[in-house]
py3Dmol code that shows the C-alpha trace and the ligand (Angstrom):
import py3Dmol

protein = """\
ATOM      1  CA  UNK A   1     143.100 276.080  91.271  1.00  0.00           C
ATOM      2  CA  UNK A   2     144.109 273.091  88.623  1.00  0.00           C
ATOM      3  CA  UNK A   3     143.048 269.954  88.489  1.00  0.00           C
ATOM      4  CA  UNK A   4     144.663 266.605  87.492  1.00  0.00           C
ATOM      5  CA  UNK A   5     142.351 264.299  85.734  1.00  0.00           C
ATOM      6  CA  UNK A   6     143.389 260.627  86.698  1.00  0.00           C
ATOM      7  CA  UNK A   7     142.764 257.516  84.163  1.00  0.00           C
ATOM      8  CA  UNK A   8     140.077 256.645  86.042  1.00  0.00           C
ATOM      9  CA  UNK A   9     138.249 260.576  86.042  1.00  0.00           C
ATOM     10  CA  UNK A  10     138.940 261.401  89.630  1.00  0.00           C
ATOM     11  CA  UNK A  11     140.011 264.831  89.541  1.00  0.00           C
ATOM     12  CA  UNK A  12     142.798 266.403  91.839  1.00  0.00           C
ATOM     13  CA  UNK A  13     143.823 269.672  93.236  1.00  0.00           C
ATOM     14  CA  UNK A  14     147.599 270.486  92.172  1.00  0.00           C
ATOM     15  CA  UNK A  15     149.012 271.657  95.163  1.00  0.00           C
ATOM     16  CA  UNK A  16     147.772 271.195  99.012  1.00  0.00           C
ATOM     17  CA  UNK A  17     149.817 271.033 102.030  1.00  0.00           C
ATOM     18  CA  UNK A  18     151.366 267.583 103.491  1.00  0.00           C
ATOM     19  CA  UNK A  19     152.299 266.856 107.100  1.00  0.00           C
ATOM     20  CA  UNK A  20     155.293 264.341 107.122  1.00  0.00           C
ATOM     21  CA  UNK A  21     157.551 265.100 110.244  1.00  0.00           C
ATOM     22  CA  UNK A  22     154.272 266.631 111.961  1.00  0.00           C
ATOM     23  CA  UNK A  23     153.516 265.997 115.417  1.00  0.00           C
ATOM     24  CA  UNK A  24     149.624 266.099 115.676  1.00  0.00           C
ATOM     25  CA  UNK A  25     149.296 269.382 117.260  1.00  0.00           C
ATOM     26  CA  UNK A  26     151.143 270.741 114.564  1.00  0.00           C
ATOM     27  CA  UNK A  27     148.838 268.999 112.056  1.00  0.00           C
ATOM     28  CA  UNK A  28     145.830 270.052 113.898  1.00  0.00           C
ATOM     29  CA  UNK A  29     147.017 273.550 112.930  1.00  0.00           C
ATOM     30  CA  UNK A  30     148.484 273.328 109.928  1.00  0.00           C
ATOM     31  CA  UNK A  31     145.003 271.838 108.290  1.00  0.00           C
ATOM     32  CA  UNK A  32     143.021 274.102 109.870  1.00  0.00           C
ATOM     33  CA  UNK A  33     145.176 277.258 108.164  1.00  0.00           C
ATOM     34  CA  UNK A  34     145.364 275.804 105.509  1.00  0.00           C
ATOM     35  CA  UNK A  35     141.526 274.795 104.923  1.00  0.00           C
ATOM     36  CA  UNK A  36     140.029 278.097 106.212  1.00  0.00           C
ATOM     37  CA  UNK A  37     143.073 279.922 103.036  1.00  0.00           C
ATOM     38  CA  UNK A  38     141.254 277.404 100.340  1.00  0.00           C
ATOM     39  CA  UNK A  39     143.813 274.480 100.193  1.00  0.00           C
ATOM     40  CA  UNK A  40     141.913 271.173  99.322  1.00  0.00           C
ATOM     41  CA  UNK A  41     144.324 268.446  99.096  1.00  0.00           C
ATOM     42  CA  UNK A  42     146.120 267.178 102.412  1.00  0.00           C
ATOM     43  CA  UNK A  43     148.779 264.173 102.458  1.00  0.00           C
ATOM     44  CA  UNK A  44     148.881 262.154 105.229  1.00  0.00           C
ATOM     45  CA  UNK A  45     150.462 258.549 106.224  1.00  0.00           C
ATOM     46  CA  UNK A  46     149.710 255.727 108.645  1.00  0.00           C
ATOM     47  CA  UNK A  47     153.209 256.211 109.382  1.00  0.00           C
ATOM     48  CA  UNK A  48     153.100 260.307 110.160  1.00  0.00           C
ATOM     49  CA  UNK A  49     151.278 259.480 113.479  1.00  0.00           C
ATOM     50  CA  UNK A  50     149.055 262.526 112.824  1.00  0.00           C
ATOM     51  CA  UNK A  51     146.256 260.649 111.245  1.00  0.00           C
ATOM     52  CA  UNK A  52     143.696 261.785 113.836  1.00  0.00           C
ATOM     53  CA  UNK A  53     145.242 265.390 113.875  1.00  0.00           C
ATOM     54  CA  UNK A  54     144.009 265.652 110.374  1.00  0.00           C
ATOM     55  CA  UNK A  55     140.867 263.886 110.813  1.00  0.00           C
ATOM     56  CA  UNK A  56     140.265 266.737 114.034  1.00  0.00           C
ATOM     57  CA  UNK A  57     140.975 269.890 111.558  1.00  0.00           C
ATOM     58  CA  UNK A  58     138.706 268.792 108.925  1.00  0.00           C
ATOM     59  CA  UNK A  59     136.217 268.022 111.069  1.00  0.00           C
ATOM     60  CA  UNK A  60     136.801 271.648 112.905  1.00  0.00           C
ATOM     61  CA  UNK A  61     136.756 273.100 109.359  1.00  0.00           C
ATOM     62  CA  UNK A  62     133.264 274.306 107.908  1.00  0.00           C
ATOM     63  CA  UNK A  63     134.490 272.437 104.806  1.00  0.00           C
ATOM     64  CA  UNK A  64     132.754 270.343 103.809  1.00  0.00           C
ATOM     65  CA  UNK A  65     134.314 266.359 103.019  1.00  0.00           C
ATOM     66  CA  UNK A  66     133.921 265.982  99.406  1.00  0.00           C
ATOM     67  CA  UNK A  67     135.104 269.440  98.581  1.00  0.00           C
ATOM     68  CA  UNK A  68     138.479 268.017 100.188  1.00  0.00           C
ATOM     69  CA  UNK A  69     140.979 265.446  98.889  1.00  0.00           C
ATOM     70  CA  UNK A  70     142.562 263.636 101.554  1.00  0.00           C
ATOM     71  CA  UNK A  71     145.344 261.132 100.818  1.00  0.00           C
ATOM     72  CA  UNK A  72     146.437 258.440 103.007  1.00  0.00           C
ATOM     73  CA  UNK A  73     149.298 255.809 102.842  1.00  0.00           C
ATOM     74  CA  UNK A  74     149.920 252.612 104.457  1.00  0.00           C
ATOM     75  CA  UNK A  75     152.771 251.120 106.029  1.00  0.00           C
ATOM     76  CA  UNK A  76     154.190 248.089 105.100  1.00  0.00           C
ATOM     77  CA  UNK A  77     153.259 246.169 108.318  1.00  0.00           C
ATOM     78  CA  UNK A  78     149.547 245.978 107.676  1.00  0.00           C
ATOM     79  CA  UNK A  79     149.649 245.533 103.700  1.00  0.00           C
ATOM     80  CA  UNK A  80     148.637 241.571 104.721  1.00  0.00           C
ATOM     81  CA  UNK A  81     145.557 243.039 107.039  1.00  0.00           C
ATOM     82  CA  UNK A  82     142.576 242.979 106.340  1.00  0.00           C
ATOM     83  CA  UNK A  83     141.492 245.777 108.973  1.00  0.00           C
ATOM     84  CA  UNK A  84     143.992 248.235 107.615  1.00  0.00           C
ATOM     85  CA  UNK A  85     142.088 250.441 105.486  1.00  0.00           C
ATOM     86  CA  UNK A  86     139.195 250.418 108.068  1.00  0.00           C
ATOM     87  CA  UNK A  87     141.555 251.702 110.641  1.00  0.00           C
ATOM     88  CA  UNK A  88     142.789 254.559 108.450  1.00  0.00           C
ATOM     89  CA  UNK A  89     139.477 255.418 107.813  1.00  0.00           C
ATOM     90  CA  UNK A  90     139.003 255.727 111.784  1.00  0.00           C
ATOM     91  CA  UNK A  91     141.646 257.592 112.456  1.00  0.00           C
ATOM     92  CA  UNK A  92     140.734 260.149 110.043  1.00  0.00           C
ATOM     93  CA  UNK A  93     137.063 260.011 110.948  1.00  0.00           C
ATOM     94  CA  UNK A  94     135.769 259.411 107.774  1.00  0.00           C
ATOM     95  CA  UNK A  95     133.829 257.486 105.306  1.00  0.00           C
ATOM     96  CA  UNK A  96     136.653 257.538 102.514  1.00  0.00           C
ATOM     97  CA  UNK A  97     139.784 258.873 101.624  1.00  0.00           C
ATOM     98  CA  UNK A  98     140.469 260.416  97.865  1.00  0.00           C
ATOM     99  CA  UNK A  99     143.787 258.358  97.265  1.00  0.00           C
ATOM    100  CA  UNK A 100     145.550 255.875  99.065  1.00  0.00           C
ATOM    101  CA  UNK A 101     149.140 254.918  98.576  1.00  0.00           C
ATOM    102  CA  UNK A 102     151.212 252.051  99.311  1.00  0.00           C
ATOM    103  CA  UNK A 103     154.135 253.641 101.136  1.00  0.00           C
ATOM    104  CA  UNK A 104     157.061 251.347 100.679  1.00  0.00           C
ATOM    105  CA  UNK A 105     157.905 248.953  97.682  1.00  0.00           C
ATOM    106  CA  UNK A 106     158.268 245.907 100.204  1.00  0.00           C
ATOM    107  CA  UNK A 107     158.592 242.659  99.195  1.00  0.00           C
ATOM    108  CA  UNK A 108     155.053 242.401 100.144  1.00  0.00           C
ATOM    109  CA  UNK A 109     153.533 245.274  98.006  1.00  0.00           C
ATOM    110  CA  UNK A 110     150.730 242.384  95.863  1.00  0.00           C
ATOM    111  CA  UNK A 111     149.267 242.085  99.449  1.00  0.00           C
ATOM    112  CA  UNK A 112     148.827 245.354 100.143  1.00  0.00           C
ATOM    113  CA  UNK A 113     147.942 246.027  96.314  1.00  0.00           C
ATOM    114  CA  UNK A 114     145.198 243.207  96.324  1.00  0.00           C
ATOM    115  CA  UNK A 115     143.514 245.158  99.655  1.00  0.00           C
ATOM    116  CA  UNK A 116     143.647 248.725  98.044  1.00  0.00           C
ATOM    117  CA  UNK A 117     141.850 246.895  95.289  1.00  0.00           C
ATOM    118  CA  UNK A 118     139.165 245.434  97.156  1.00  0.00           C
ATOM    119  CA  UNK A 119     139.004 248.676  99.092  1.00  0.00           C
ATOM    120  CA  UNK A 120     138.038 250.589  95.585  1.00  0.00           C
ATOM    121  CA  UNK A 121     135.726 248.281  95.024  1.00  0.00           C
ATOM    122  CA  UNK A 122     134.020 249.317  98.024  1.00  0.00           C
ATOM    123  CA  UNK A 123     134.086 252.610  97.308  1.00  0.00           C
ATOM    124  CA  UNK A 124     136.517 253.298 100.661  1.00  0.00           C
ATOM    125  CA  UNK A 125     139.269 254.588  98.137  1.00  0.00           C
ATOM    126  CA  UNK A 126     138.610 256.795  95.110  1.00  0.00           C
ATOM    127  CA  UNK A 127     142.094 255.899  93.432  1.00  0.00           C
ATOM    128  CA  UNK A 128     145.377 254.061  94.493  1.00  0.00           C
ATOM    129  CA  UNK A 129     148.543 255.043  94.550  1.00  0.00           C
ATOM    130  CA  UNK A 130     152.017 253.448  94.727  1.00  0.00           C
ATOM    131  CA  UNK A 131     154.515 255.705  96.668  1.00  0.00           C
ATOM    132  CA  UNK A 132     158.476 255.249  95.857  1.00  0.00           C
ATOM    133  CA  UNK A 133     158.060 252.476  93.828  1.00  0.00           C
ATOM    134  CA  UNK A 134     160.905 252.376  91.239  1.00  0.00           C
ATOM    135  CA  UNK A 135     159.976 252.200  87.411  1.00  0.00           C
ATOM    136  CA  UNK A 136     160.021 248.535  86.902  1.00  0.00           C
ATOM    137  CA  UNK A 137     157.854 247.639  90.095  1.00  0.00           C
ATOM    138  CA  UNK A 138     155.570 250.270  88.727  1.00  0.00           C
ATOM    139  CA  UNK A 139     155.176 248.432  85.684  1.00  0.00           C
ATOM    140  CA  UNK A 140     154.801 245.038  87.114  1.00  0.00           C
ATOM    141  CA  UNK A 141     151.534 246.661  89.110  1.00  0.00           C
ATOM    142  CA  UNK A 142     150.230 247.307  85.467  1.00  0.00           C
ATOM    143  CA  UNK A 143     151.215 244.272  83.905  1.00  0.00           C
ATOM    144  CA  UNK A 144     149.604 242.194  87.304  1.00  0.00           C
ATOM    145  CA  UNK A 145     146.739 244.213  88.711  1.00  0.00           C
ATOM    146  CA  UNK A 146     143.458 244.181  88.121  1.00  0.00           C
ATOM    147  CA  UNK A 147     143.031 247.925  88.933  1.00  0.00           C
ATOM    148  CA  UNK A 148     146.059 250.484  87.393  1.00  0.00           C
ATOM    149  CA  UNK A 149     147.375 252.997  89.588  1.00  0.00           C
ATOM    150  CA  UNK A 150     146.311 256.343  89.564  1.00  0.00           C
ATOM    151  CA  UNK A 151     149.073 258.464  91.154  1.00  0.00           C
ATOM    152  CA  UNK A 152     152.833 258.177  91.959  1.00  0.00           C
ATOM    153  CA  UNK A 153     154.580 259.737  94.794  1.00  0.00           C
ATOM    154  CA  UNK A 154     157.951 260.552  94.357  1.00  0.00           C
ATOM    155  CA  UNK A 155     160.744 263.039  95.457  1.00  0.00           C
ATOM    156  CA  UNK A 156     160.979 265.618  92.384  1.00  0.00           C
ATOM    157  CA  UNK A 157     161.992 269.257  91.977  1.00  0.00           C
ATOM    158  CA  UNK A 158     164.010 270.897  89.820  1.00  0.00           C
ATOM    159  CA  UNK A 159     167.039 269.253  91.196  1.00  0.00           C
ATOM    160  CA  UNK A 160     165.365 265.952  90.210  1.00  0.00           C
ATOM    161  CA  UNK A 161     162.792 266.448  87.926  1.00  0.00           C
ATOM    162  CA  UNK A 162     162.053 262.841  87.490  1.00  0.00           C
ATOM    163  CA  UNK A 163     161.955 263.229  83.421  1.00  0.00           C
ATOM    164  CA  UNK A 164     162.119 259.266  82.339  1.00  0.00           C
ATOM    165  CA  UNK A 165     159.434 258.166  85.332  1.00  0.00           C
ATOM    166  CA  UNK A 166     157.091 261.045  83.944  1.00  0.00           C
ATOM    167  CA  UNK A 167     157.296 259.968  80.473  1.00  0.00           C
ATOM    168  CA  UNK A 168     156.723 256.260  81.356  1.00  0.00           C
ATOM    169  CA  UNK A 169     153.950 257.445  83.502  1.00  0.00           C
ATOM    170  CA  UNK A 170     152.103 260.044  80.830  1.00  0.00           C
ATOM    171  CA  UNK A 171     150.651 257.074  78.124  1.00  0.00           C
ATOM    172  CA  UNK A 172     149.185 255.575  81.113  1.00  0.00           C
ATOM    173  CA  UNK A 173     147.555 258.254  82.678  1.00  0.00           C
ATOM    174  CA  UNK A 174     149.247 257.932  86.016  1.00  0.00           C
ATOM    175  CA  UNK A 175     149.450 261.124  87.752  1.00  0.00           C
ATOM    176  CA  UNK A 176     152.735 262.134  89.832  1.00  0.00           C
ATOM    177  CA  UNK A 177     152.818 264.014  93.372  1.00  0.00           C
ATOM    178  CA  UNK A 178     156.250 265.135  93.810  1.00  0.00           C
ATOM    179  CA  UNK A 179     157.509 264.953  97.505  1.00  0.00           C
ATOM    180  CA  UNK A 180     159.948 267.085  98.864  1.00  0.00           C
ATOM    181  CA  UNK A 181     158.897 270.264  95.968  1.00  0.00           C
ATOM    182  CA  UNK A 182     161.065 272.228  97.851  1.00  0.00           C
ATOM    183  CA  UNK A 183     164.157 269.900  98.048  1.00  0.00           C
ATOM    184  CA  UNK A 184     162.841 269.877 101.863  1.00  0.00           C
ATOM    185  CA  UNK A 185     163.958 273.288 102.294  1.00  0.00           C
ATOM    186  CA  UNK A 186     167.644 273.222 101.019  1.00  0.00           C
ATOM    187  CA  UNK A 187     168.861 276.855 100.603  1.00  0.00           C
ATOM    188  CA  UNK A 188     171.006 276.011  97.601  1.00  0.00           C
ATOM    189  CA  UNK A 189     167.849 275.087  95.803  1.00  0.00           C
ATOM    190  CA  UNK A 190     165.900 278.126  96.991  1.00  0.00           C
ATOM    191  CA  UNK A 191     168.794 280.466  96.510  1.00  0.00           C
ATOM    192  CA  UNK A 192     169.401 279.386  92.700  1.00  0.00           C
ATOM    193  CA  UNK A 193     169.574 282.546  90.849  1.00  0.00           C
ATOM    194  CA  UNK A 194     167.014 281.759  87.792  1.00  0.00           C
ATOM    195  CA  UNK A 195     164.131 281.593  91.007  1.00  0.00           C
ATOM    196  CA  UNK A 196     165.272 285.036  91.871  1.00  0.00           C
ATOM    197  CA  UNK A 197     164.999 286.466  88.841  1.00  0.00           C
ATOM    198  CA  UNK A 198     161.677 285.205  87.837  1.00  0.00           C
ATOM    199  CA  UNK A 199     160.333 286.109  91.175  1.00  0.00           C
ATOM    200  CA  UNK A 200     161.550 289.540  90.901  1.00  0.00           C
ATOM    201  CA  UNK A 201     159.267 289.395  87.348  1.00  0.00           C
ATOM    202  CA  UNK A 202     156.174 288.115  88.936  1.00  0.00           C
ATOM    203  CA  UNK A 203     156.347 289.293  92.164  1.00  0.00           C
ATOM    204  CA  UNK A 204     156.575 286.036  93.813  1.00  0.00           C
ATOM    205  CA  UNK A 205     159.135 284.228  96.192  1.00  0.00           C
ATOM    206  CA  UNK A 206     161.253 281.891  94.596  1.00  0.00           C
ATOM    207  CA  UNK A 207     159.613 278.558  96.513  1.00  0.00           C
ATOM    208  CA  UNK A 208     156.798 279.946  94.431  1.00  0.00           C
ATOM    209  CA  UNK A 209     158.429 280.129  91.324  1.00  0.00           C
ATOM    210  CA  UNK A 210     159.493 276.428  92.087  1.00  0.00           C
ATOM    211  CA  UNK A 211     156.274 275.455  92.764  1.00  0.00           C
ATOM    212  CA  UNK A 212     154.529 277.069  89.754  1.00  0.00           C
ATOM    213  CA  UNK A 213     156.820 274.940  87.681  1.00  0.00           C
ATOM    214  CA  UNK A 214     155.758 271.470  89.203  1.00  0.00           C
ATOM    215  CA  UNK A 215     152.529 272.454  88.452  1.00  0.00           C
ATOM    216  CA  UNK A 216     153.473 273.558  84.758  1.00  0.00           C
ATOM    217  CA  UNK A 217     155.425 270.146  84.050  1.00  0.00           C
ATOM    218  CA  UNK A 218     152.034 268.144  85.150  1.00  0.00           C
ATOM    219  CA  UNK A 219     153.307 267.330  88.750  1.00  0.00           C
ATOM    220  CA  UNK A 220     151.242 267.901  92.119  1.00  0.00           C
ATOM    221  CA  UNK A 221     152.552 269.366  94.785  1.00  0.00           C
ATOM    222  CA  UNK A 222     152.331 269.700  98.690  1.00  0.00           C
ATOM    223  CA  UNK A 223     154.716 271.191 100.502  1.00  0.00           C
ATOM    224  CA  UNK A 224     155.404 270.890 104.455  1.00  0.00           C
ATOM    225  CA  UNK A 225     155.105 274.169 106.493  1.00  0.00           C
ATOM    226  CA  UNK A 226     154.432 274.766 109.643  1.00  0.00           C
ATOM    227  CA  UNK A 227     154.311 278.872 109.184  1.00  0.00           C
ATOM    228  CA  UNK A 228     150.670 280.229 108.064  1.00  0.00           C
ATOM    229  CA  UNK A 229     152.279 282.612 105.571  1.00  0.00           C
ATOM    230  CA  UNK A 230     154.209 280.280 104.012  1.00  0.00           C
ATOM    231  CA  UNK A 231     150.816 277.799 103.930  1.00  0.00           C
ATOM    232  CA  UNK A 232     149.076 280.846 102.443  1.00  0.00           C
ATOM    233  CA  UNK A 233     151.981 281.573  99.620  1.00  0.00           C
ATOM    234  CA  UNK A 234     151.998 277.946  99.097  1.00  0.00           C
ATOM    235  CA  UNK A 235     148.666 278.002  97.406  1.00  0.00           C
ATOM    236  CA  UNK A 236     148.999 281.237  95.392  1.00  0.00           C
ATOM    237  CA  UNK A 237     150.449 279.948  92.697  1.00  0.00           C
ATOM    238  CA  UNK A 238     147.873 280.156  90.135  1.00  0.00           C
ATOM    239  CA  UNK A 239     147.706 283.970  89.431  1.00  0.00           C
ATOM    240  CA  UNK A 240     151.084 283.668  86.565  1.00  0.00           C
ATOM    241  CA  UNK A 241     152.302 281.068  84.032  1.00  0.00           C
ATOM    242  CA  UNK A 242     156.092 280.334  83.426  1.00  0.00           C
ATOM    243  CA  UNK A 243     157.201 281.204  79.681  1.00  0.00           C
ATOM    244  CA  UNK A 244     158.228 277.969  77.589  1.00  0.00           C
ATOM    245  CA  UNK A 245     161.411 279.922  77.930  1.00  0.00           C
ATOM    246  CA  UNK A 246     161.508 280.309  81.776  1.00  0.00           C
ATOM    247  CA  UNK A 247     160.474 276.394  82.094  1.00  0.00           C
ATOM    248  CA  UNK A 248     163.341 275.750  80.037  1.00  0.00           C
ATOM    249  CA  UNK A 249     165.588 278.008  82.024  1.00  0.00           C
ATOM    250  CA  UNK A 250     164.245 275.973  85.370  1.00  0.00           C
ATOM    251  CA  UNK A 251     165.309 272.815  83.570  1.00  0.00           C
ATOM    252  CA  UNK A 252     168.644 273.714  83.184  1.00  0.00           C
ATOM    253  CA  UNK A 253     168.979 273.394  87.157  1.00  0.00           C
ATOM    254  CA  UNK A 254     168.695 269.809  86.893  1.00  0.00           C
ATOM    255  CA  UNK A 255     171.315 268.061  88.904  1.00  0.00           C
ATOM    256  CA  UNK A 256     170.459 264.666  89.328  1.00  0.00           C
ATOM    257  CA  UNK A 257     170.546 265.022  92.733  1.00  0.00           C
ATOM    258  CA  UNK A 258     168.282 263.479  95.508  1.00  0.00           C
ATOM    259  CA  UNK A 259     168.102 264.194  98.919  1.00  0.00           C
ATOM    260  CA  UNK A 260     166.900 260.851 100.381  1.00  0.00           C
ATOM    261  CA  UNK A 261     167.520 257.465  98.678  1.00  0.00           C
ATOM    262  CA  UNK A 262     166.144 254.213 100.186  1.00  0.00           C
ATOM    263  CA  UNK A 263     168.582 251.270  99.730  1.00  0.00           C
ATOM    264  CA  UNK A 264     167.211 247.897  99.291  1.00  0.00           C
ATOM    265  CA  UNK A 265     168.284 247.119 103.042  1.00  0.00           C
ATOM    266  CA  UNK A 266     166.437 250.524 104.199  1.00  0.00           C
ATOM    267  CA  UNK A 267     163.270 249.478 102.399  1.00  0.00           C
ATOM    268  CA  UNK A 268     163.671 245.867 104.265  1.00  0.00           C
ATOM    269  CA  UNK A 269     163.909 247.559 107.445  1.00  0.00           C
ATOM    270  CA  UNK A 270     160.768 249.444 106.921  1.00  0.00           C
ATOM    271  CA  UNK A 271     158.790 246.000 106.376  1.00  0.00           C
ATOM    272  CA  UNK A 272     159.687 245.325 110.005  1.00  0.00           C
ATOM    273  CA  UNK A 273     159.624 248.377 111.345  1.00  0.00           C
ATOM    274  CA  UNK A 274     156.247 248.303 113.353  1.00  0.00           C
ATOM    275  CA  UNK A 275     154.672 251.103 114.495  1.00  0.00           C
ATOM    276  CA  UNK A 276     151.420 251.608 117.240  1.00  0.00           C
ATOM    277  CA  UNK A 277     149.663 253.745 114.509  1.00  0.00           C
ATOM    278  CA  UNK A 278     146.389 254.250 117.069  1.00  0.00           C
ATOM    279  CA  UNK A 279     149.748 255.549 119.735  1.00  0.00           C
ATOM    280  CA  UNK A 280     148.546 259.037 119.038  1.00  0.00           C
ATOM    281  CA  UNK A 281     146.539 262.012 120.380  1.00  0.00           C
TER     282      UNK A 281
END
"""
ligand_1 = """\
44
LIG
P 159.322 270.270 101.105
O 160.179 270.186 99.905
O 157.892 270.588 100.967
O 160.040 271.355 102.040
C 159.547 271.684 103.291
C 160.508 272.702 103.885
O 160.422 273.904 103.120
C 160.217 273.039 105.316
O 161.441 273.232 105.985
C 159.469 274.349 105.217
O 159.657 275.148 106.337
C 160.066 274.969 103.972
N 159.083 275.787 103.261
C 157.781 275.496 103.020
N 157.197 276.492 102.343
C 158.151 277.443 102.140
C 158.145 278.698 101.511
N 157.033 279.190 100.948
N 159.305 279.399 101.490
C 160.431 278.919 102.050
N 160.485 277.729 102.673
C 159.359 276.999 102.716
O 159.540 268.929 101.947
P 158.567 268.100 102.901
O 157.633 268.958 103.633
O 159.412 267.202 103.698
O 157.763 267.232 101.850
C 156.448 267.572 101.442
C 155.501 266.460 101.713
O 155.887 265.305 100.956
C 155.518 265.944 103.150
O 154.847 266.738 104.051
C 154.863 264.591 102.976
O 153.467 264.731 102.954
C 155.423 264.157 101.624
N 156.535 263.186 101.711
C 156.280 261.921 101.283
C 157.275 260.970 101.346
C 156.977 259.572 100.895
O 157.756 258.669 101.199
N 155.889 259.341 100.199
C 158.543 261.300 101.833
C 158.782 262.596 102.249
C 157.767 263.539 102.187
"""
view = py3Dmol.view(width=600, height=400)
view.addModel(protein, "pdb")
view.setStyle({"model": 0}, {"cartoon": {"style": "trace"}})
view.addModel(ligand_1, "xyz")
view.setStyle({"model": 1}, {"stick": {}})
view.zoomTo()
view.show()
């Protein structure tokens, strides 16, 4: 495994499994399969619904909590409450978690900010995050904030490598998780020929080829999957290194192409959108 070293020292595994679009019996079991094949980072969200899934796997697992990172976000709706990290921490039936993001860059992110702050101060959050915020909101945090950001999440992969956010990000130590590593499954991405070819060299798939170069250009990664081999194949990505050459080769792919974009009237919608988070088994 490799590590990313946040500004503040909190150290990271680069690639775990996250569980957007998971029901909570599929959670349940991806975590467990997961844990028990070594993964140690899991990505969760107030607004997955599977909160308590994840919270029952690790708790299955003979894992034990601080050898995991567990990374919550939460949802716009409660960034003015005071109970919201609290009720995270329930529903995952612990005493911390590792990271915690705010989701959405809603008008009401300084709320939300102010009560991740307080929250590291208590030592209920190791590090905070800010999840799609664009560059300049990003940089507002660090001009405002008492605490700076430790992580980023962001959809990157070779289609969208997110070159200018990483180099703003770099001098300040902020760490980026890429979402959607595997452009969320496309088959054009996958079936690029340069992720054949380098597989056939290594002996790996070409989602691990992918993956290997996140992890090579800095960026942590945790793919969805609901298939145990896949979960297993995943992880095994740190048995090879990428030539400068090959990462160069993988650049090349770059297409400036995205496969979700959140309008300005999308991200509004999410500030009302409010969800029962405890609604779940
Ligand atoms: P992904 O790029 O990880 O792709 C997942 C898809 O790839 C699935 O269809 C899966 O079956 C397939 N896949 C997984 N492993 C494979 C393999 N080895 N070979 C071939 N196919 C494989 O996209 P994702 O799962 O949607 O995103 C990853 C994580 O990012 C999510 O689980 C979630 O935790 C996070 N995320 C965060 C945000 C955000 O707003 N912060 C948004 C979307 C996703």
């Amino acid at each position: 495994m490799e590590y990313f070293v946040m500004n503040n020292g909190v150290r990271m595994p680069m690639a775990g499994i996250g569980v957007f679009l998971f029901t909570p019996a599929e959670a349940e079991s991806a975590v467990k399969t997961a844990l028990s094949d070594g993964v140690r980072l899991i990505d969760t969200a107030n607004a997955y619904l599977n909160e308590k899934a994840v919270g029952r796997a690790i708790k299955a697992s003979s894992v034990k909590r601080s050898d995991i990172f567990l990374v919550s976000k939460l949802w716009p709706t409660v960034y003015g409450s005071d109970t919201a990290v609290n009720d995270t921490l329930r529903r995952l039936d612990t005493d911390y978690v590792d990271l915690m993001f705010l989701h959405q860059p809603t008008a009401n992110w300084k709320d939300g900010y102010r009560q991740l702050e307080k929250a590291y101060r208590e030592g209920k959050i190791r590090a905070i995050g800010l999840s799609n915020f664009p560059e300049e909101m990003i940089r507002e945090a660090l001009a405002e904030m008492e605490i700076k950001p430790q992580m980023v999440q962001v959809e990157a992969h070779p289609y969208f490598p997110e070159t200018a956010l990483k180099a703003m990000l770099k001098p300040e130590g902020i760490g980026l998780m890429a979402w959607y590593p595997l452009g969320h499954g496309d088959a054009a991405l996958l079936r690029e020929p340069v992720f054949a070819e380098l597989g056939r060299k290594y002996g790996k798939s070409p989602a691990q080829i992918i993956l290997r170069w996140h992890v090579q250009s800095g960026n942590v990664v945790f793919p969805g999957s609901r298939n145990s081999e896949h979960i297993r194949a995943n992880f095994a990505i740190f048995d090879f290194s990428l030539t400068g050459e090959e990462m160069a080769a993988i650049a090349a792919v770059d297409k400036d192409k995205r496969y979700y974009y959140a309008t300005p009237e999308i991200v509004r919608k999410y500030a009302a959108m409010d969800l029962d988070f405890d609604a779940q088994e």
